[in-house]
N, CA, C and O atoms as a DFTB+ gen file, in Angstrom:
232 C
 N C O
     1  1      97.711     104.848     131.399
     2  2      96.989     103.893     130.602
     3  2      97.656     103.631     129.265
     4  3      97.224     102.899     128.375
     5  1      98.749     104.324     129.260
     6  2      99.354     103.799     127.829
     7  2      99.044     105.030     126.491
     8  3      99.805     105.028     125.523
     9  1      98.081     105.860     126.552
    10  2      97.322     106.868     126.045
    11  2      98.374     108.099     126.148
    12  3      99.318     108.188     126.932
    13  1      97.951     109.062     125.113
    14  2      98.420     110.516     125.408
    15  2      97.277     111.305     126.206
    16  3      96.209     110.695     126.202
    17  1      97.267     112.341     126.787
    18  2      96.218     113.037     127.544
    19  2      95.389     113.441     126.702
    20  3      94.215     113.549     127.057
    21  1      95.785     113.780     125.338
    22  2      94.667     114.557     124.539
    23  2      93.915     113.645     123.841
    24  3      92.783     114.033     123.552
    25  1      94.268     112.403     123.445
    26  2      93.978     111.223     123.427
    27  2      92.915     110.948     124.003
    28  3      91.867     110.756     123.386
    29  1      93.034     110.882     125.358
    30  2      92.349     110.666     126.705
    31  2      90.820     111.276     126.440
    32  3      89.767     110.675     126.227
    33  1      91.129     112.822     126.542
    34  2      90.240     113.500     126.282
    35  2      89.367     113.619     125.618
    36  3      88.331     114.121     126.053
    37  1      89.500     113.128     124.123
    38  2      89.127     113.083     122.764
    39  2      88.402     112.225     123.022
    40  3      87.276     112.708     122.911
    41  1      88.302     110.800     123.428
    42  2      87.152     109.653     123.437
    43  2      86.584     110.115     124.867
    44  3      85.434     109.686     124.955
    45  1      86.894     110.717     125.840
    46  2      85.946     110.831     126.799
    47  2      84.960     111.877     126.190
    48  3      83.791     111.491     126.192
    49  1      85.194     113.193     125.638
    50  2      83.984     113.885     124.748
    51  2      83.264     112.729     124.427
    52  3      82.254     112.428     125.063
    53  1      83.854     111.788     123.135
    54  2      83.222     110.754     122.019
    55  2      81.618     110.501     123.158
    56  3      80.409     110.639     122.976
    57  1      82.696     109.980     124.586
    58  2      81.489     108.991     125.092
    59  2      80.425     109.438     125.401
    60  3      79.316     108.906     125.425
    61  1      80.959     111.077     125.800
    62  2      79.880     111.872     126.734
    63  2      78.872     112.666     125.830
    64  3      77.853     113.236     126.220
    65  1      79.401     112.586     124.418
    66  2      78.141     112.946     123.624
    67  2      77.428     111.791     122.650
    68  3      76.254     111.996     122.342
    69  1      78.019     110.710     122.203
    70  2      77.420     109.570     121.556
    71  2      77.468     108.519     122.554
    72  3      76.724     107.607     122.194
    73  1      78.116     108.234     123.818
    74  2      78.073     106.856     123.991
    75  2      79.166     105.981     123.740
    76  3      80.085     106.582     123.184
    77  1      79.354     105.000     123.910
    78  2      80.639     103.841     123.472
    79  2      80.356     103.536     121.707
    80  3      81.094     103.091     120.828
    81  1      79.289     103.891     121.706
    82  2      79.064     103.649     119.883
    83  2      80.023     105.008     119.498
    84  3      81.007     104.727     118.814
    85  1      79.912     105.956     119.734
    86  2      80.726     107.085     118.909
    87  2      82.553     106.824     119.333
    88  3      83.417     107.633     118.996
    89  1      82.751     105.948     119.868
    90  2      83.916     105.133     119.716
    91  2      84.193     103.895     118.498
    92  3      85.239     103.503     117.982
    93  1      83.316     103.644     118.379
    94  2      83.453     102.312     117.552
    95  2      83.478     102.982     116.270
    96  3      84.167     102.346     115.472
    97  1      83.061     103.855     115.865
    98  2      82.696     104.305     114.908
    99  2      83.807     105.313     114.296
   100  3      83.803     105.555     113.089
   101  1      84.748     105.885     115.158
   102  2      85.600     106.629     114.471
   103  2      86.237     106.006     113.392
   104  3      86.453     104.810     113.589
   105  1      86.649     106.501     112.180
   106  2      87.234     106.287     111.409
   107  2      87.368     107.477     110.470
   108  3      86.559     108.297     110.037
   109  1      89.176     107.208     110.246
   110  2      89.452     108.649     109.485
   111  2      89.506     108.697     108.196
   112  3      89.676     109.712     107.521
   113  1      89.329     107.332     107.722
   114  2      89.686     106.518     106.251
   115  2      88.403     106.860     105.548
   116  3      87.358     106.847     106.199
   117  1      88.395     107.213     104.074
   118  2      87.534     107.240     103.450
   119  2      87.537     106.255     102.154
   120  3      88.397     106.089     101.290
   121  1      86.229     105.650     102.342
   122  2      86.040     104.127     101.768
   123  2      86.835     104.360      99.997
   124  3      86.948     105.438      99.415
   125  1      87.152     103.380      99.630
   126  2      87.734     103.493      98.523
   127  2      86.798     102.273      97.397
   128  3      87.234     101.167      97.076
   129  1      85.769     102.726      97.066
   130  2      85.056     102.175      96.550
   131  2      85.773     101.429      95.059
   132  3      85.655     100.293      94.600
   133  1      86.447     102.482      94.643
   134  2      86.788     101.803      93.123
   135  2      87.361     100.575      93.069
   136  3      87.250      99.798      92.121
   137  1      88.259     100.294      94.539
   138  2      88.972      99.338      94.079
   139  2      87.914      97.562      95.010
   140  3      88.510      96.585      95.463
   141  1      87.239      97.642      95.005
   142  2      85.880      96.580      95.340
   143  2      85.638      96.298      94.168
   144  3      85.429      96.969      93.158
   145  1      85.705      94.797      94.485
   146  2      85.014      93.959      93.277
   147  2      83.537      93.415      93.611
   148  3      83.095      93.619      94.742
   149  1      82.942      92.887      92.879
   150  2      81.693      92.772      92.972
   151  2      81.281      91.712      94.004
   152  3      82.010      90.729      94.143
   153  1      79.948      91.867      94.877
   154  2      79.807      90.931      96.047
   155  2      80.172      89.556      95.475
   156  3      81.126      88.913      95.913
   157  1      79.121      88.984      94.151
   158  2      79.325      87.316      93.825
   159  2      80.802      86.925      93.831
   160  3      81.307      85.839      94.118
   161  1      81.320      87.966      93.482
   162  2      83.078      87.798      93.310
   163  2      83.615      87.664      94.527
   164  3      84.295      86.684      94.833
   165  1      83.374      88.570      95.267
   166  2      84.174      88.026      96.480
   167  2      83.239      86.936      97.399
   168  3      83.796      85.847      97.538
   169  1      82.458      87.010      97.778
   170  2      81.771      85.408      97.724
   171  2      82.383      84.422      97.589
   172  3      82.836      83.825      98.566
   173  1      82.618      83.834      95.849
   174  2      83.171      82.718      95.282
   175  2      84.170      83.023      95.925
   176  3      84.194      82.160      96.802
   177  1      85.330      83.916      96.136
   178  2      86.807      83.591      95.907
   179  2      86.639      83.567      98.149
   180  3      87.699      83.425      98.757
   181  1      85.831      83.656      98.657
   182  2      85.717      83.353     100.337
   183  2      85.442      82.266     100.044
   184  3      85.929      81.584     100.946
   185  1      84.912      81.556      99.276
   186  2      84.436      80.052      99.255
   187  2      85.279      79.289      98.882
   188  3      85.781      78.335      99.477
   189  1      85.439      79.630      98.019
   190  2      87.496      78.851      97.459
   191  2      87.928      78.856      98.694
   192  3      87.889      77.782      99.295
   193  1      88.254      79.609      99.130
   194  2      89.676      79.731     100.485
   195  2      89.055      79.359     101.422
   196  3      89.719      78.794     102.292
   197  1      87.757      79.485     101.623
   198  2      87.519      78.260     102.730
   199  2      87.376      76.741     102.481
   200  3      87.477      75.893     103.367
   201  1      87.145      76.509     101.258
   202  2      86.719      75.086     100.463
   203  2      88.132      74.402     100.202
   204  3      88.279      73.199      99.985
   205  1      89.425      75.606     100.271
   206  2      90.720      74.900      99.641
   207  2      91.430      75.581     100.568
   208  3      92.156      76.409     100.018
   209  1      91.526      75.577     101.789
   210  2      92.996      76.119     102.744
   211  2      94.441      75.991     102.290
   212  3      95.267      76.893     102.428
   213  1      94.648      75.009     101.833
   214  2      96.087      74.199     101.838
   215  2      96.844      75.367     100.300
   216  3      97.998      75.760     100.125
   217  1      95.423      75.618      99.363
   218  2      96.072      76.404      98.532
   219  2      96.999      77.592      98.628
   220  3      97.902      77.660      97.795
   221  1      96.850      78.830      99.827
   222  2      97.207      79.531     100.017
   223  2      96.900      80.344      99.392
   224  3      95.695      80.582      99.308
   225  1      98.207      81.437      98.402
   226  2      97.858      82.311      97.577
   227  2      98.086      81.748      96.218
   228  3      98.464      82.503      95.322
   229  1      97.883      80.454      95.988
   230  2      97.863      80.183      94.452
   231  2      96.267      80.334      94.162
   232  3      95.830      80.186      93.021
């Protein structure tokens, strides 16, 4: 399947004790809050870039 065996193994536990949700859910990353700007902020600047495509990154 393209997988390593231990690999393999590791999400078949996941499934057999949470389900396909305790797949979706792995993650090894821990959120990095500081660098988030505030919701209205990113809001406006999703609204720009959808309101102005052609701008790019100017």
């Amino acid at each position: 399947m393209g997988m390593s065996r231990d690999t393999f193994y590791r999400y078949q536990q996941a499934v057999e004790q949470g389900g396909v949700e305790a797949l979706l859910n792995q993650t090894r990353r821990v959120q990095n809050i500081k660098n988030r700007v505030d919701e209205h902020i990113e809001q406006a600047v999703v609204k720009f870039a959808l309101d102005f495509p052609a701008y790019g990154q100017v």
